[in-house]
C-alpha positions in Angstrom: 0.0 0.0 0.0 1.8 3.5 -0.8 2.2 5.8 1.8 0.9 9.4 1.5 3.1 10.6 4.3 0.5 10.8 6.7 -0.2 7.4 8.3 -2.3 8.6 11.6 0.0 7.3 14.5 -1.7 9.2 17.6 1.8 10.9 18.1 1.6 12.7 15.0 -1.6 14.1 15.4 -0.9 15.1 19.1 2.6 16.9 17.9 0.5 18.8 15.2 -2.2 19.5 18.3 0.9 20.8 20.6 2.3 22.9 18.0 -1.0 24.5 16.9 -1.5 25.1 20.7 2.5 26.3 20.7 1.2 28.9 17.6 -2.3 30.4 19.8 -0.3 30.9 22.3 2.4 32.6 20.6 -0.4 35.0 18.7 -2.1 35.4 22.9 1.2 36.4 24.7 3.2 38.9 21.4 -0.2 40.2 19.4 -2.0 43.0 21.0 -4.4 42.5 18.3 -5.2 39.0 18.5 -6.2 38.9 21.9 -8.7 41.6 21.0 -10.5 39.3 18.7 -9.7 36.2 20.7 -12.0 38.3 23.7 -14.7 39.1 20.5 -14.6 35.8 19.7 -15.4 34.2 23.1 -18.3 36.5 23.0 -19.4 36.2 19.5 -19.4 32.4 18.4 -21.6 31.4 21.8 -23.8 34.7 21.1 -23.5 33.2 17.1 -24.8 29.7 17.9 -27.5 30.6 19.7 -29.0 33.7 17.3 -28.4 31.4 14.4 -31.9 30.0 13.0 -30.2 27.2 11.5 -27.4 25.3 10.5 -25.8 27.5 7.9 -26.9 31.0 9.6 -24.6 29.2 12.6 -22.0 28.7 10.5 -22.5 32.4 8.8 -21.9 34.0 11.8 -19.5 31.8 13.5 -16.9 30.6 10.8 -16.3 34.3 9.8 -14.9 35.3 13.5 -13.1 32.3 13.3 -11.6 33.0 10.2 -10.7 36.7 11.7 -8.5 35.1 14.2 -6.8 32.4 11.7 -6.1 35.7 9.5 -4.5 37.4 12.1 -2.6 34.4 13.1 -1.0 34.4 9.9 -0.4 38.2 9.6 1.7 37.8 12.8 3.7 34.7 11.4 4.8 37.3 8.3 4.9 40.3 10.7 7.5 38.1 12.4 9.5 36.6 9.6 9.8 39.9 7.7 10.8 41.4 11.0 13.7 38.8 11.1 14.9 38.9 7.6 14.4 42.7 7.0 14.9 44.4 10.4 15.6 47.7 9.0 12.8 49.5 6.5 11.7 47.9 3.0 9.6 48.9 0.6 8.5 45.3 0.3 8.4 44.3 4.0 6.6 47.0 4.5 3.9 46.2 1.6 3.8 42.9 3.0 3.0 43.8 6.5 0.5 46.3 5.0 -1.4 42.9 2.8 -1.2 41.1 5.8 -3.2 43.6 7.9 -5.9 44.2 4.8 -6.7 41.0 5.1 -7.7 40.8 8.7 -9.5 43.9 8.0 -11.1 42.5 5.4 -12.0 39.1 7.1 -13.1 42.0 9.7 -16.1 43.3 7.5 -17.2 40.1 5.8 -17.7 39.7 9.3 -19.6 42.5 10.0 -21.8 42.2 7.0 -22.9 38.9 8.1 -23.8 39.8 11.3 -25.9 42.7 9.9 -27.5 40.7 7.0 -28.4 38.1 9.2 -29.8 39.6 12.2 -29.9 43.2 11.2 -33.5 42.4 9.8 -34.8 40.5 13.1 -33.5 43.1 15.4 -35.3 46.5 12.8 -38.6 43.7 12.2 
């Protein structure tokens, strides 16, 4: 039988587990910002699952504030390796930092909008 590289001994998927855990934790103690919408999160996926009619309005409101924090998880992670390979100012480091943060913000509004298309017309009915 060929191997795929992933044979699913419990080890593996407990590193992987540890290391994701390693990353949160990473983005909790050096990211001002993440802990801000780690704190909006614990607030708005419960608040999400409950004002969802539904399985998909559920996953409209919760999987965008999810994807927020996954976003800014990975801005960091550039944040971080540009700071290390370019520690003094670069055009491109700099643009690259600045892509990195447009994308939370736009993860940001997607979020917004589905919070307002969803409920907006239960809370003004």
């Amino acid at each position: 039988m060929p191997s795929n590289g992933f044979r699913g001994h419990p080890r593996q998927l407990w590193n992987a587990f540890r290391w994701s855990m390693k990353g949160m934790s990473a983005g909790w103690r050096h990211e001002a910002s993440f802990r801000l919408e780690a704190g909006l999160a614990v607030v708005l996926v419960p608040l999400g699952l409950w004002l969802g009619h539904g399985a998909l309005e559920k996953l409209a409101l919760v999987v965008p504030v999810l994807l927020v924090l996954s976003a800014e998880l990975l801005n960091s992670a550039v944040e971080a390796v540009v700071d290390k390979v370019s520690p003094e100012f670069n055009e491109l480091a700099g643009r690259a930092k600045d892509m990195g943060s447009a994308a939370v913000f736009l993860l940001l509004l997607a979020t917004g909008l589905s919070w307002v298309l969803i409920l907006g017309p239960r809370l003004l009915g």
